[in-house]
C-alpha positions in Angstrom: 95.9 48.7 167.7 98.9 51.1 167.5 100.7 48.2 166.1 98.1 47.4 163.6 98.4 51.3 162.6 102.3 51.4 162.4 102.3 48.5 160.0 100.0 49.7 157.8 102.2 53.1 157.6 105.2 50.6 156.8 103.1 49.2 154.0 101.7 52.2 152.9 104.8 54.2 152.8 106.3 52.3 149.7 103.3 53.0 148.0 102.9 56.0 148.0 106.9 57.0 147.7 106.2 54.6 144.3 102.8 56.8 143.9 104.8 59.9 144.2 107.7 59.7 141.7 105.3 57.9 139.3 103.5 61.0 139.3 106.1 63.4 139.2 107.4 61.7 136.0 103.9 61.5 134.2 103.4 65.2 134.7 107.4 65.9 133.4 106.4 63.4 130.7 103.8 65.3 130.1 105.0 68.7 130.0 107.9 67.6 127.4 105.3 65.9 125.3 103.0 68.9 124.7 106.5 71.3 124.4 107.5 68.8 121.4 104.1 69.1 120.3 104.2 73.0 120.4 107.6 72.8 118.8 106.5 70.8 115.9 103.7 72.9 115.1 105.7 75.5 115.4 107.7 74.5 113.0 105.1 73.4 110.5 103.5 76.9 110.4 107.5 78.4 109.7 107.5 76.1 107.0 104.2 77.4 105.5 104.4 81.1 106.0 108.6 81.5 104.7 107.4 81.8 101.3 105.1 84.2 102.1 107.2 86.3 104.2 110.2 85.8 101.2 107.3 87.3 99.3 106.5 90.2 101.3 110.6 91.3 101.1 110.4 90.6 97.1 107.7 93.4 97.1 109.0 95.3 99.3 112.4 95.1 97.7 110.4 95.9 94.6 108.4 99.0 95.9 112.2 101.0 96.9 113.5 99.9 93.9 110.2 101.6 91.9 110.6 104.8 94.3 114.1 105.0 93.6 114.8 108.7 92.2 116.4 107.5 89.7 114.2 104.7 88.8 110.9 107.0 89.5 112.5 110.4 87.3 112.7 107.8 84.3 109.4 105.9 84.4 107.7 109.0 85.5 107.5 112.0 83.2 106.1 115.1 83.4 102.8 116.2 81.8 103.5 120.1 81.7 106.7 122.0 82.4 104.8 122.9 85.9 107.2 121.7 88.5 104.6 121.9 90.8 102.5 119.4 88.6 105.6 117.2 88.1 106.0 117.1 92.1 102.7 116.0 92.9 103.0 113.3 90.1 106.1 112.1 91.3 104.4 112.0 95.4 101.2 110.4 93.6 103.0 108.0 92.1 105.0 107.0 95.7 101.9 107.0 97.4 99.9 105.0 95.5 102.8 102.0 95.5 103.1 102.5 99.4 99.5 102.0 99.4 99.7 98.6 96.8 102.0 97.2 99.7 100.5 98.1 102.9 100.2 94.6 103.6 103.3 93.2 103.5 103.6 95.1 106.9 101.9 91.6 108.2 104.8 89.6 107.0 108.1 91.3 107.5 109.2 92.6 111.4 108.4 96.1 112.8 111.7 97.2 112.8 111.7 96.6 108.6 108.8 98.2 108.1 109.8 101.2 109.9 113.2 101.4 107.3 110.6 101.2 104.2 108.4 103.9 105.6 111.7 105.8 106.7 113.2 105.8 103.3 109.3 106.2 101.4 109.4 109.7 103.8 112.7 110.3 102.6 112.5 110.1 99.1 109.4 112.2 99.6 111.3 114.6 101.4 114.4 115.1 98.9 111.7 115.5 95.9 109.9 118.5 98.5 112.8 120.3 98.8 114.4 120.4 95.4 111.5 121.4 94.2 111.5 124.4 97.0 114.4 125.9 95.4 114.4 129.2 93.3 117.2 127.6 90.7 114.2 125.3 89.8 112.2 126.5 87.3 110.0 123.8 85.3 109.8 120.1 85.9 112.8 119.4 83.6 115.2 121.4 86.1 113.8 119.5 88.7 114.3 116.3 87.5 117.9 117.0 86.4 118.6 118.7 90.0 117.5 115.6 91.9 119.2 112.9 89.3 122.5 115.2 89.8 121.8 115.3 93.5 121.6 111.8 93.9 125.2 111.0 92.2 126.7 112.9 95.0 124.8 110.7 97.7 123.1 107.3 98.3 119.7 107.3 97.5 117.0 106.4 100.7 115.6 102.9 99.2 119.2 101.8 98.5 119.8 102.1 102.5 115.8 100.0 103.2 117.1 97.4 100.4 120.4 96.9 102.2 118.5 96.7 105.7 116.1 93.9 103.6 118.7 92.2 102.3 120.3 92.0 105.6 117.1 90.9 107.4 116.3 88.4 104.6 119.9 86.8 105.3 119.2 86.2 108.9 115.5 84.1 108.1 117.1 81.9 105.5 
């Protein structure tokens, strides 16, 4: 009986040593059959969404370029010679095209969007406090002040197009 017992181990150890690595190379198999799949699909759904995500830095692009001082004093006149009136026009004006490209948040990374709001606040923020001055008096002065402001420095959109074009470089 113990000799019909140790036999049968003997023949059943091959078979399940065979049973073993058999197994342990269907499930490895396995595992870098659905990672290819993932991978594949992965890449399918970059494919697809690239265009929309070049998009999304086109309008964003777009949107700094329109709240440019310089681009925004020029398409933007003033009504009255209220430079209060002028102000909230020009912050109108930003606000509604922030508001046209809420959005392309979806599309671009957090870090990106974060440069577009930075330099949306800024551009805000240099309008706010030229206008705060005493030497400005209507909504001519203020638009000269800022346009003679801006030769001595860098405009805020210029810095969020560099940071786009820079992020833009590294996707394609």
């Amino acid at each position: 009986m113990e000799l019909n017992l140790v036999n049968l181990a003997f023949n059943l150890l091959p078979a399940l040593i065979v049973a073993g690595i058999s197994y342990f190379f269907f499930s490895q198999y396995t595992k870098s059959e659905e990672g290819r799949r993932r991978f594949l699909l992965h890449k399918a759904n970059q494919a697809s969404a690239l265009p929309q995500k070049l998009q999304a830095y086109e309008r964003l692009t777009l949107f700094l370029e329109r709240i440019s001082p310089g681009n925004l004093l020029i398409r933007v006149k003033p009504y009255s010679d209220d430079k209060y009136e002028y102000e909230s026009l020009l912050l109108r004006n930003i606000e509604q095209e922030f508001e046209h490209n809420l959005a392309q948040q979806i599309y671009v990374t957090e870090e990106c969007w974060n440069v577009v709001r930075t330099s949306k606040n800024a551009t805000i923020s240099i309008i706010r406090k030229t206008n705060m001055s005493d030497k400005i008096e209507d909504s001519d002065k203020l638009r000269k002040t800022i346009l003679q402001d801006l030769m001595d420095q860098q405009a805020p959109s210029e810095a969020g197009i560099t940071y786009i074009k820079r992020e833009v470089a590294e996707l394609i």
